[in-house]
C-alpha positions, -999 to +999 in steps of 0.1 A: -599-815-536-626-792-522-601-777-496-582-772-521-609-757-547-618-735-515-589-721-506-575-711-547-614-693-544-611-671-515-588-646-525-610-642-558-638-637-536-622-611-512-612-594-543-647-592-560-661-578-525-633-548-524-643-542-561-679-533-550-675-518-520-684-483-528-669-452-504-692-431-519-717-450-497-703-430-462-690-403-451-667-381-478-633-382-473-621-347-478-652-321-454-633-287-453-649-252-443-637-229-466-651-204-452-627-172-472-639-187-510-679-182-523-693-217-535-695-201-572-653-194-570-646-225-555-668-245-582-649-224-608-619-235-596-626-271-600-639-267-633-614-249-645-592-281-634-614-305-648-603-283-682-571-287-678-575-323-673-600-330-701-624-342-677-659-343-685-682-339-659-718-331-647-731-302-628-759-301-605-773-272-585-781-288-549-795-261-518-772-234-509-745-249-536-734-269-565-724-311-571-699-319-598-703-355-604-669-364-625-680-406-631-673-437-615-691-423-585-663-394-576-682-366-565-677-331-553-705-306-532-699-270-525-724-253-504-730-222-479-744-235-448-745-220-415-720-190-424-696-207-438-689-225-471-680-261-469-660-284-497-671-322-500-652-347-520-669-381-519-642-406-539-652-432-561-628-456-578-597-440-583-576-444-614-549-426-628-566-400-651-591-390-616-564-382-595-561-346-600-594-342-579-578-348-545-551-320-557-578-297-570-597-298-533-565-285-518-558-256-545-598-245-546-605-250-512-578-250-485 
């Protein structure tokens, strides 16, 4: 009966270890000099998609740049560093109404 008990567990308790594993912890996912756009167009650009998208977010100046935070730990930095500007998207958990941010990365800062 324990074997049993053990084995009808495990999956639930692979599952519930994905669930917290944050990405957000490492390295971002999307690093891309964009070295033609200015942190302030690019940041405008990703704003003006959160707009479209009726997403709320939070802006916070960091050095040489800008974080958007959008919630459930997705996160965007823009910053001038070392002659060029560089794009950062750090995902969170992904859901259908926060995948426009991967698509606004590529428009804003290609």
């Amino acid at each position: 009966m324990k074997k049993l008990v053990a084995a009808l567990a495990l999956p639930l308790v692979i599952t519930a270890c994905g669930r917290f594993h944050n990405a957000d912890a490492g390295q971002p996912e999307t690093d891309t000099a964009a070295t033609s756009n200015k942190v302030g167009a690019i940041v405008q650009c990703i704003t003006d998609e959160a707009k479209k998208h009726d997403a709320t977010y939070k802006s916070t100046p960091i050095p040489q740049g800008t974080m958007l935070e959008f919630g459930d730990s997705n996160v965007v930095k823009v910053r001038y560093d070392n002659g060029e500007t560089v794009y950062r998207y750090y995902p969170g958990e992904r859901h259908p109404s926060n995948l426009w941010i991967e698509g606004a990365g590529k428009k804003c800062a290609p």
